[in-house]
MOPAC internal coordinates of N, CA, C and O (Angstrom, degrees):
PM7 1SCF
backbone

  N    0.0000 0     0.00 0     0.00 0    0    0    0
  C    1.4529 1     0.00 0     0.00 0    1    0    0
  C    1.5305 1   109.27 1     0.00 0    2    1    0
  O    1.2310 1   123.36 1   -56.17 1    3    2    1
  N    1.4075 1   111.17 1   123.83 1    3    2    1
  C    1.4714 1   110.45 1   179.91 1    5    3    2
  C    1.5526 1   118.69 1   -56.67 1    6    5    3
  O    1.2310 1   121.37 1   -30.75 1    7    6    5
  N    1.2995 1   114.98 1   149.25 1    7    6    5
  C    1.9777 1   101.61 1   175.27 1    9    7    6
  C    1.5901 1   105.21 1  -110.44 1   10    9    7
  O    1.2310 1   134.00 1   -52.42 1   11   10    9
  N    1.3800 1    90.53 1   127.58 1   11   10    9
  C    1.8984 1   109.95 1   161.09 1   13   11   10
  C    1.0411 1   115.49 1   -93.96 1   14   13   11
  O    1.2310 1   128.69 1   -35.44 1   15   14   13
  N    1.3430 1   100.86 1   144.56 1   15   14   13
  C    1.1556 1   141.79 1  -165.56 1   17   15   14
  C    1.9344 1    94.53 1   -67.94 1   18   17   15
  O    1.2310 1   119.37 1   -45.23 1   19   18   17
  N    1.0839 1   118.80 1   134.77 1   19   18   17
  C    1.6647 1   100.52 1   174.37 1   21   19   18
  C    1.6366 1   117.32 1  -111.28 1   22   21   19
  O    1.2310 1   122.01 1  -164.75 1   23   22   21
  N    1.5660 1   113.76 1    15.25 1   23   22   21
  C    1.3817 1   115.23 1   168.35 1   25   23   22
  C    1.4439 1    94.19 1  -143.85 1   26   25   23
  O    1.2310 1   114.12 1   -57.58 1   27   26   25
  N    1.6341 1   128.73 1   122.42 1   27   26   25
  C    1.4587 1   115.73 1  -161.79 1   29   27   26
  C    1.9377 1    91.17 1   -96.30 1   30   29   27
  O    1.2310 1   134.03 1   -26.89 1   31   30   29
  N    1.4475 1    90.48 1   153.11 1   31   30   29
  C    1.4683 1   106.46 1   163.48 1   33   31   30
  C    1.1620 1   117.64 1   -63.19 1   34   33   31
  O    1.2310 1   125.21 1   -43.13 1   35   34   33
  N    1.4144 1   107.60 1   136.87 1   35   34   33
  C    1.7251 1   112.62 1   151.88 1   37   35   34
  C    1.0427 1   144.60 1   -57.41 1   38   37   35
  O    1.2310 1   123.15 1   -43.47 1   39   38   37
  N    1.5270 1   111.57 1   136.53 1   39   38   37
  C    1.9325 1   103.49 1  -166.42 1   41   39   38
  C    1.2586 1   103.15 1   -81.03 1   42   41   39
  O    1.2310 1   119.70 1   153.55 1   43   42   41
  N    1.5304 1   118.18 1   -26.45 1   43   42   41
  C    1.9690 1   108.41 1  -165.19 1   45   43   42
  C    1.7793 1    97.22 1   -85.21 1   46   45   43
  O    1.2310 1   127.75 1    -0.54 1   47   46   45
  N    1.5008 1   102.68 1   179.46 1   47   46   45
  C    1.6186 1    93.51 1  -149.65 1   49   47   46
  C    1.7187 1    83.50 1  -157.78 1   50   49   47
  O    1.2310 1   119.69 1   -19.50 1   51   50   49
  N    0.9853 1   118.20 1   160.50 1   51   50   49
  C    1.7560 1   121.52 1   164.93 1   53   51   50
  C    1.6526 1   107.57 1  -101.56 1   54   53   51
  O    1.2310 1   133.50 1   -17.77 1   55   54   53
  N    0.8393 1    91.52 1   162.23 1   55   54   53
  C    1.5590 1    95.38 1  -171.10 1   57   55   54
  C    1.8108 1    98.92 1  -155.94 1   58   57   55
  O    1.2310 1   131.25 1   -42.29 1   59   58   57
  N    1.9838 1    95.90 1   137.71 1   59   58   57
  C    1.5270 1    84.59 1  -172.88 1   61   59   58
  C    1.5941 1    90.17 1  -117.75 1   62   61   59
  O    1.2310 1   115.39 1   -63.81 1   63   62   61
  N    1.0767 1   126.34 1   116.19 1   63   62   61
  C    1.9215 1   151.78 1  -173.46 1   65   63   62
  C    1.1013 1   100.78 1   -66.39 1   66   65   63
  O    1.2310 1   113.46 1    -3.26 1   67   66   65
  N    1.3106 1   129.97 1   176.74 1   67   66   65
  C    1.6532 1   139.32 1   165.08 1   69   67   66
  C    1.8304 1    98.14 1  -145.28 1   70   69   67
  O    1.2310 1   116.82 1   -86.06 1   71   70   69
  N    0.9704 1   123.66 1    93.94 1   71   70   69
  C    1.2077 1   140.19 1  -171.89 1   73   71   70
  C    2.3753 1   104.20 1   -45.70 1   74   73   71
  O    1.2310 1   124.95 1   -68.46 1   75   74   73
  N    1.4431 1   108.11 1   111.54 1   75   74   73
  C    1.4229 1   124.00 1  -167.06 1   77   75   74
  C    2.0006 1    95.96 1   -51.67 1   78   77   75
  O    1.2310 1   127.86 1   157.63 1   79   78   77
  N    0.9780 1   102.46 1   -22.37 1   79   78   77
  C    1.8916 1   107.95 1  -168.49 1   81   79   78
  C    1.4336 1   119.39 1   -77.98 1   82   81   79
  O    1.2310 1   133.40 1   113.29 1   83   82   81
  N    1.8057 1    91.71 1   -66.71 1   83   82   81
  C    1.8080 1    97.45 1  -170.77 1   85   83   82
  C    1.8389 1    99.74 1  -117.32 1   86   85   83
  O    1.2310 1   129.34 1  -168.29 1   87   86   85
  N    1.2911 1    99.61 1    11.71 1   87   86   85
  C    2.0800 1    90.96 1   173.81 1   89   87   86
  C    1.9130 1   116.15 1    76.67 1   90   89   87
  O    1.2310 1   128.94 1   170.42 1   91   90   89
  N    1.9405 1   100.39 1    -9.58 1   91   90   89
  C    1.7499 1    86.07 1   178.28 1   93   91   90
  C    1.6334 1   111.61 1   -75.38 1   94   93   91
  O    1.2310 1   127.44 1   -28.70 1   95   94   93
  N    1.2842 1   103.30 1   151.30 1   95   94   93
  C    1.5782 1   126.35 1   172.27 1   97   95   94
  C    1.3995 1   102.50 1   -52.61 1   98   97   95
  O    1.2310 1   108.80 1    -4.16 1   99   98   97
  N    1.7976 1   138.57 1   175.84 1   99   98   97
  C    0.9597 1   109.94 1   129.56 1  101   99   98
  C    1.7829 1    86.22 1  -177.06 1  102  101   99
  O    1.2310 1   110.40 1   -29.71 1  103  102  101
  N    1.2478 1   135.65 1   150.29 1  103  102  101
  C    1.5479 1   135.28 1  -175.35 1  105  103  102
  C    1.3569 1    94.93 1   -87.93 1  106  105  103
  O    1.2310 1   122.37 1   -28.40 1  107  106  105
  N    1.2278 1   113.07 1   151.60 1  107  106  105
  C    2.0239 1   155.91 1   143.64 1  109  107  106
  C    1.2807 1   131.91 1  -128.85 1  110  109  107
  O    1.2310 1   128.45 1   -21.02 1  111  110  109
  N    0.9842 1   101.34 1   158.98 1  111  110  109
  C    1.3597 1   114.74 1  -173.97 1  113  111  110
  C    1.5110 1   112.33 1  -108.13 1  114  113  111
  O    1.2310 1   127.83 1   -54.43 1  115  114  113
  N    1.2433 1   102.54 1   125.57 1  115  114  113
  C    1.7141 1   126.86 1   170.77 1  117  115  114
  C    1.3808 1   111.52 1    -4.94 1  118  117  115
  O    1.2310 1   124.22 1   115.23 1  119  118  117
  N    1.5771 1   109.50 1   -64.77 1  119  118  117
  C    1.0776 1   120.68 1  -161.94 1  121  119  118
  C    1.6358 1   124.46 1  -100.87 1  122  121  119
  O    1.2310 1   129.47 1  -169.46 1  123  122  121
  N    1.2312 1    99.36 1    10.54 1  123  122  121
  C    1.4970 1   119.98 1  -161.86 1  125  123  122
  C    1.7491 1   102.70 1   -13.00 1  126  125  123
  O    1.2310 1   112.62 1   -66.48 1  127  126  125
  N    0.9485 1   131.54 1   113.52 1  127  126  125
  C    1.6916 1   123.64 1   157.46 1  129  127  126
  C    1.5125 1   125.83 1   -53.12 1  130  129  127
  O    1.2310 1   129.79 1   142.06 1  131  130  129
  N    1.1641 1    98.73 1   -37.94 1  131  130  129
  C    2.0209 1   115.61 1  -179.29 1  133  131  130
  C    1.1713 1   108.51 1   -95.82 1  134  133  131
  O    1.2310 1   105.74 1   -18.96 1  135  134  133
  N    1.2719 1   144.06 1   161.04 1  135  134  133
  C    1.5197 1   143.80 1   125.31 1  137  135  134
  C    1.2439 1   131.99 1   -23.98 1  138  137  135
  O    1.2310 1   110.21 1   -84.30 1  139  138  137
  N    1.3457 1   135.99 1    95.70 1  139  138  137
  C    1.2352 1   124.78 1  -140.47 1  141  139  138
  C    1.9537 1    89.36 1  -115.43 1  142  141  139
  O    1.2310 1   129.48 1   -36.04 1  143  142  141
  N    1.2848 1    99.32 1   143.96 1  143  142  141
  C    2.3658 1   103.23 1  -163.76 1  145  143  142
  C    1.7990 1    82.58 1  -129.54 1  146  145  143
  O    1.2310 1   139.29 1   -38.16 1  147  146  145
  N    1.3877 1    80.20 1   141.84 1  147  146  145
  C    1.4251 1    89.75 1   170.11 1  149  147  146
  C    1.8347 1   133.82 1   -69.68 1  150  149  147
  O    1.2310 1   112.93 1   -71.07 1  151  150  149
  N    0.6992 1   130.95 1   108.93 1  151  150  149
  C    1.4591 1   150.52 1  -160.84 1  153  151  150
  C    1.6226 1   106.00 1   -29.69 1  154  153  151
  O    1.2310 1   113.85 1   140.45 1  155  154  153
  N    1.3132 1   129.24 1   -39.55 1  155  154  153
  C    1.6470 1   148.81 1   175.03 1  157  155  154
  C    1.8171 1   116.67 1   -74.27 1  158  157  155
  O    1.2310 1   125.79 1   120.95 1  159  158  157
  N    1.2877 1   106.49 1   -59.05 1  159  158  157
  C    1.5503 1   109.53 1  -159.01 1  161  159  158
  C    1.9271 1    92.90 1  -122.41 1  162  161  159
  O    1.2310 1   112.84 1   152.24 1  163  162  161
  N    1.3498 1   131.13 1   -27.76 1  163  162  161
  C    1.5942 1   131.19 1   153.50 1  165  163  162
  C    1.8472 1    89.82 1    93.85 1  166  165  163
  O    1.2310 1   124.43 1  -159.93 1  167  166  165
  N    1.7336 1   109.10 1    20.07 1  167  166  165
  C    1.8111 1    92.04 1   154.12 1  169  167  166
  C    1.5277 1   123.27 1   -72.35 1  170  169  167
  O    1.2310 1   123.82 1    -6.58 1  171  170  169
  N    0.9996 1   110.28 1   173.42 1  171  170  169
  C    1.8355 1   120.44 1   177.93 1  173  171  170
  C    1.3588 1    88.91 1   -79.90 1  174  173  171
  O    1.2310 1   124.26 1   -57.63 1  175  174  173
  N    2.1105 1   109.43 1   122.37 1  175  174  173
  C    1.1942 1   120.47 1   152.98 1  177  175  174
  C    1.6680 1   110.18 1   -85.11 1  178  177  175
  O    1.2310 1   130.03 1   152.79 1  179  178  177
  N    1.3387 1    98.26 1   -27.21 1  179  178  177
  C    1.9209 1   106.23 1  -171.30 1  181  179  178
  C    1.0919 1   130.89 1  -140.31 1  182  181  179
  O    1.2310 1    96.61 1   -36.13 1  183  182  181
  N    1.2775 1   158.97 1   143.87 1  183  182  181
  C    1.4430 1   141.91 1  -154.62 1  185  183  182
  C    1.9948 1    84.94 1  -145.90 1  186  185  183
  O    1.2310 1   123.62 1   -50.34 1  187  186  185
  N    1.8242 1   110.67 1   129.66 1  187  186  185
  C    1.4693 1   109.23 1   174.26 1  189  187  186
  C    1.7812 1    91.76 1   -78.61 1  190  189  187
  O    1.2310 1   134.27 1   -14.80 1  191  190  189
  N    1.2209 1    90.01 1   165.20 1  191  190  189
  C    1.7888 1   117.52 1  -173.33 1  193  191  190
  C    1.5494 1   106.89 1  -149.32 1  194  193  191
  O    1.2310 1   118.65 1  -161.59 1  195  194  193
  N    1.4866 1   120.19 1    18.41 1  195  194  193
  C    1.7607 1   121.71 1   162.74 1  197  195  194
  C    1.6515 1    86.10 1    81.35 1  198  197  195
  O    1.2310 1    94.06 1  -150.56 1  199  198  197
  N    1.1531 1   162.49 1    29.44 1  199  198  197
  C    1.5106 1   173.81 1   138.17 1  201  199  198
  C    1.4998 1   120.68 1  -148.06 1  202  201  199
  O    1.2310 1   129.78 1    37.93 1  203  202  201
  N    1.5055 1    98.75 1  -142.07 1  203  202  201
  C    1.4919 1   105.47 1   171.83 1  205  203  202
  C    1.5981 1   116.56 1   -62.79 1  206  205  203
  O    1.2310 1   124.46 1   -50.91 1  207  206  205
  N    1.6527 1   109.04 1   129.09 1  207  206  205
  C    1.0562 1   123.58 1  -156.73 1  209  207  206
  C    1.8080 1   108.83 1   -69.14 1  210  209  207
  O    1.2310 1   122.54 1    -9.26 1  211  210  209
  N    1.3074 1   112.74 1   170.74 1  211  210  209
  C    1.2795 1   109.09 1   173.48 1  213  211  210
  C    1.4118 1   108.22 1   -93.42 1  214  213  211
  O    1.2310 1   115.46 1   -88.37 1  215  214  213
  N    1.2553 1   126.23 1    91.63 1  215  214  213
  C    1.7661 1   129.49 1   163.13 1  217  215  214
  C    1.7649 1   105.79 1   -33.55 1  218  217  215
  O    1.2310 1   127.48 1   -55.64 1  219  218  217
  N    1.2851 1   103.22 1   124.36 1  219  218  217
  C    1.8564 1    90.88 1   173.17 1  221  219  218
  C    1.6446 1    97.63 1  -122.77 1  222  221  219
  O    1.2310 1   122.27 1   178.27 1  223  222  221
  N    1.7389 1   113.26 1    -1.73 1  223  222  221
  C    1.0342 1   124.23 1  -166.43 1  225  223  222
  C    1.5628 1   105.90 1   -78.68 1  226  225  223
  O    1.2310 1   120.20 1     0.65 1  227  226  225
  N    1.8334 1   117.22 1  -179.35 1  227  226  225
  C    1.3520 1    97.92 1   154.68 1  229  227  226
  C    1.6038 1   112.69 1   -97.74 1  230  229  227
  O    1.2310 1   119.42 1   -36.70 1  231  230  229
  N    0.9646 1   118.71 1   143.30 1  231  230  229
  C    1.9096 1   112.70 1  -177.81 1  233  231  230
  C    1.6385 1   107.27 1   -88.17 1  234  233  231
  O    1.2310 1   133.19 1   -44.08 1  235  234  233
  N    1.4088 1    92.12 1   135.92 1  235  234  233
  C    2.0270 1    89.46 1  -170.82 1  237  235  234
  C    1.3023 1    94.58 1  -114.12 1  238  237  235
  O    1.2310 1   118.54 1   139.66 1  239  238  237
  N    1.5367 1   120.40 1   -40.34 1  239  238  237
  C    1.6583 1   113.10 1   159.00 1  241  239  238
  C    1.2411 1   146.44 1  -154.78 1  242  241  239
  O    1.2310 1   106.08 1    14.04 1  243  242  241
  N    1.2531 1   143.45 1  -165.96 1  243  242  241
  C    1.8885 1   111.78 1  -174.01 1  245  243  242
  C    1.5029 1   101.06 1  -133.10 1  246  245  243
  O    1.2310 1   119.10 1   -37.77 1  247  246  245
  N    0.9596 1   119.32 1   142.23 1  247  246  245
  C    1.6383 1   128.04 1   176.11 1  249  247  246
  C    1.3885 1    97.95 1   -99.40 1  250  249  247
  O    1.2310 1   120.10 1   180.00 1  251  250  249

């Protein structure tokens, strides 16, 4: 008999980006709802899409 899990994991995830423009680090979230701009130079790290967000960033790692 297979075993379940009895509290399921979450699909959204943090993620820490490195912004394609000016090189700062900086965390998001999976699912971002808003457009999320990088904090230094204000390019699009993320664009919402009604779910999992569109990463436009590069991703260096996932929490």
């Amino acid at each position: 008999m297979p075993h379940k899990d009895l509290v399921p994991k979450p699909h959204s995830r943090f993620y820490d980006v490195k912004c394609k423009e000016c090189g700062n680090t900086q965390t998001i979230f999976s699912h971002a709802a808003m457009e999320v701009k990088c904090l230094i130079c204000g390019a699009v790290l993320a664009k919402p899409t009604g779910g999992k967000a569109e990463i436009i960033a590069e991703i260096i790692s996932e929490h």
